[in-house]
N, C-alpha and C positions, 0 to 999 in steps of 0.2 A: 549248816544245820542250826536252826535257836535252839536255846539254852532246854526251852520245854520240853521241846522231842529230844533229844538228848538224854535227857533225866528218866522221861519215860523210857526211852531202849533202854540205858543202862539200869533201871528197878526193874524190866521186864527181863533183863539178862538173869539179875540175881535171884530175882522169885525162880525163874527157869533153875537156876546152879542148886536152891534150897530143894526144889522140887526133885533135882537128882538125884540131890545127896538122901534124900529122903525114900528114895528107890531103893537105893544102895546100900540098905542095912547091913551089910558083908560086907561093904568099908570101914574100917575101924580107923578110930581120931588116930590111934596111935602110928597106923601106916599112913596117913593123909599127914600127918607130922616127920614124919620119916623122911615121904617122897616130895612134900611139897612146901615144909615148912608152916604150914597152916593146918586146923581142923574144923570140927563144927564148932568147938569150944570159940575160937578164935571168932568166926565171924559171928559169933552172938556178943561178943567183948566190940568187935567193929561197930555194931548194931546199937549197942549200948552208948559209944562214945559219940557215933554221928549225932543219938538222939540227944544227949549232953551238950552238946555241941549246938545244937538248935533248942535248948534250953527246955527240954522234955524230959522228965526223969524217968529213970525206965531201971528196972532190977536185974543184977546178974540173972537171976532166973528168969524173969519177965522176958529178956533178952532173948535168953537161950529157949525157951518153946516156941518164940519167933520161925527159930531156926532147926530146931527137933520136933515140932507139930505138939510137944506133948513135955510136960515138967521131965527135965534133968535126967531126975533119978528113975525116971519110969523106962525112958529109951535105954539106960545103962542098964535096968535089970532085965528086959528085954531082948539086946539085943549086943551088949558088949561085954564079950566075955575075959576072963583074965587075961592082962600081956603075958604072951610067950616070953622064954627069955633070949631069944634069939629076938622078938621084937624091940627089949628092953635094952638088951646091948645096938641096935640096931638106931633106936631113937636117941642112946646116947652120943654115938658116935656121930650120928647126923647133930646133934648140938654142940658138938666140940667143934668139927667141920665149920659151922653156921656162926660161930663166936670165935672162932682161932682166928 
């Protein structure tokens, strides 16, 4: 496979993964952090550093409506409501695990 189609499957994968995640407003960052070590937070920080990295400046926020369709703070009052603390013990322990 060249290097092009390559690049394209894999941006058509991730537009695809945004698209899910974007379905899935009932996924919260903090369980996506929990089960998988990542959230949306993270791939807008990924998004940003690629673009850095090919010498395109790009903003934490900028980044992140990449990847939430919409500023930050709007998906948050939308759509994510306080951690439980059964999550909050639950994220912690998953970061002791992930760093012990």
């Amino acid at each position: 496979m060249d290097k092009t189609t390559q690049t394209e499957i894999e941006a058509a994968a991730f537009r695809r993964l945004v698209a899910h995640l974007n379905a899935r407003t009932d996924v919260q960052n903090i369980d996506l952090m929990i089960l998988a070590g990542f959230c949306r937070n993270c791939l807008g920080d990924w998004v940003r550093d690629a673009s850095a990295e090919r010498g395109v400046e790009m903003s934490k926020d900028e980044a992140r409506v990449r990847i939430y369709g919409m500023p930050f703070a709007e998906w948050k009052a939308k759509y994510q409501p306080e951690a439980t603390p059964a999550q909050l013990a639950a994220f912690e322990a998953a970061q002791k695990k992930s760093h012990g």
